[in-house]
C-alpha positions, 0 to 999 in steps of 0.5 A, a space after each residue: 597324429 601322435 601327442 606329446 606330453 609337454 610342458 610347452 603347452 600353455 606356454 606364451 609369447 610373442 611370434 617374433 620370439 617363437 619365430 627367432 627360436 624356433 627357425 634356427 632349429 628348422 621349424 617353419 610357420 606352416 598351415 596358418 591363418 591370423 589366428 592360428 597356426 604350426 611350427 613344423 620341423 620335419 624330421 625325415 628325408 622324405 618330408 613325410 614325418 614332422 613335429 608340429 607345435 601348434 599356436 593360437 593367437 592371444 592378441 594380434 595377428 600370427 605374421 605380426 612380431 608383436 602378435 602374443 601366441 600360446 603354444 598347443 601340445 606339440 605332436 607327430 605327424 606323418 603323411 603317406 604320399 602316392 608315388 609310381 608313376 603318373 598314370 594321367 601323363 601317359 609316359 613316366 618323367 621323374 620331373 613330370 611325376 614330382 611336379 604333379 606329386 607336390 600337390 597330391 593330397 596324401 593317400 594317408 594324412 595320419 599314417 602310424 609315426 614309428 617309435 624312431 620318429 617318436 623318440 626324436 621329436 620327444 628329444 627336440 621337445 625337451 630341448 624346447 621345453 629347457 629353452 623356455 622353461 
């Protein structure tokens, strides 16, 4: 996990206008609960590497539009999923591999994020951080 430097952190809302402003630019609730949760936008093909914009609930709860949120320090994440063949199905089917791969857990859920990732999600907090200026 790679922190960065924002001044998005402290910044409030209600859900309905995170979630109105930040779907457009592919972020998706993810990982949440009704007092916390991420705006996660993936940033690779392959679904390892994402932005994440964390949110704590001020008032409410997370999946009401009115609920108010504050945003946490946005940060890279990248996971590293097991891939090759599934060894407990005795034979090797790119369908049967990617059904039993989707809930893998990672073989590493903090992987080093490479400076190519850094630099673009740096780009899109930027962008974030004029649009809620």
């Amino acid at each position: 996990m790679q922190p960065i430097e924002s001044s998005l952190a402290g910044t409030r809302g209600t859900f309905g206008f995170f979630r109105e402003s930040l779907e457009p630019d592919g972020f998706t609730l993810a990982n949440w609960d009704y007092h916390r949760g991420y705006f996660d936008r993936k940033l690779d093909d392959q679904g390892m590497v994402y932005l994440r914009l964390p949110v704590t609930v001020m008032e409410g709860e997370l999946d009401s539009p009115d609920a108010w949120l504050e945003l946490g320090t946005p940060f890279v994440l990248k996971h590293v999923y097991q891939t090759g063949v599934e060894e407990d199905i005795g034979y090797y089917s790119p369908v049967a591999s990617a059904a039993m791969n989707q809930f893998q857990e990672p073989v590493d859920k903090d992987a080093p994020v490479e400076q190519v990732w850094m630099r673009k999600a740096e780009a899109i907090v930027r962008e974030l951080e004029k649009r809620f200026a």
